[in-house]
N, C-alpha and C positions, 0 to 999 in steps of 0.2 A: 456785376463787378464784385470780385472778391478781394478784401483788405485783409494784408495780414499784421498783427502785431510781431514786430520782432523780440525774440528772446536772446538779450544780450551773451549768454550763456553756450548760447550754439551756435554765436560770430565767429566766421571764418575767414581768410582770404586766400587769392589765386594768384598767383603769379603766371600771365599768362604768354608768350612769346609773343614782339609785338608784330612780327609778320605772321601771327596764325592765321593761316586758310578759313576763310570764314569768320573770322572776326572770333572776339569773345561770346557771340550767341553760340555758336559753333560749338567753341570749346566748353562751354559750359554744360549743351546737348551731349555732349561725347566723354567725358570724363569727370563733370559732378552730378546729373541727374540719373543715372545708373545705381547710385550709393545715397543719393539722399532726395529722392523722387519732388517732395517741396520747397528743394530750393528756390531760390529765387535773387535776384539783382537788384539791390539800391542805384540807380544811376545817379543818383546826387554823390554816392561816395566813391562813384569811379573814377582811378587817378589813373593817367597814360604816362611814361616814364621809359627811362631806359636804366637797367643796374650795371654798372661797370666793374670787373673785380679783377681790384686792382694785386691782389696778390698770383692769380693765373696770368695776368699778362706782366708783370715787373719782376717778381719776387725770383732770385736765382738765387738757389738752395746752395749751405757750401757742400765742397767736396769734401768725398766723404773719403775715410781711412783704408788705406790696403788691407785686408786679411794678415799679411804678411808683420804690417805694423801691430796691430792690435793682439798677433799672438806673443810677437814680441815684447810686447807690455805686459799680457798675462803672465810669460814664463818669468820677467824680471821680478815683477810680481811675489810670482811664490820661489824663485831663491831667496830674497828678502826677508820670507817669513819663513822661511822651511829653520825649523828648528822653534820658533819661537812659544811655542804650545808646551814643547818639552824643558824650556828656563822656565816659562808657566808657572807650569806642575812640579818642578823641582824647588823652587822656592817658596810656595806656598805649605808643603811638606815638613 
């Protein structure tokens, strides 16, 4: 039997889907022993769960502005300031 010490430094975790095919040996066979050949599973720290996210399922973005509006802004924009560069520089003068 082989014991390993763990080195707190190369703690990682998984987030694994809880209907994965195969269970978590599975997942672990297939997408973390390819990259880190001695890993290995604490099952004292295995936690089974479900994560909810609640901003993909509630969260309605607002609406957003026309083109139409926002160029309209721009152009009020710089009539506003069209000239102002040139009082500027004349009074600094």
């Amino acid at each position: 039997m082989v014991e390993y010490e763990p080195d707190p430094d190369k703690r990682d975790t998984e987030q694994i889907p809880l209907l994965e095919p195969g269970g978590v040996e599975t997942f672990i066979r297939r997408e973390v022993l390819p990259y880190a050949p001695d890993a290995w599973i604490d099952p004292a720290k295995t936690k089974t769960g479900y994560e909810i996210s609640f901003t993909r399922h509630f969260y309605k973005p607002p609406q957003l502005r026309s083109l139409a509006e926002i160029r309209a802004d721009i152009e009020a924009l710089e009539q506003e300031t069209e000239g102002l560069l040139d009082e500027i520089l004349v009074e600094t003068i």
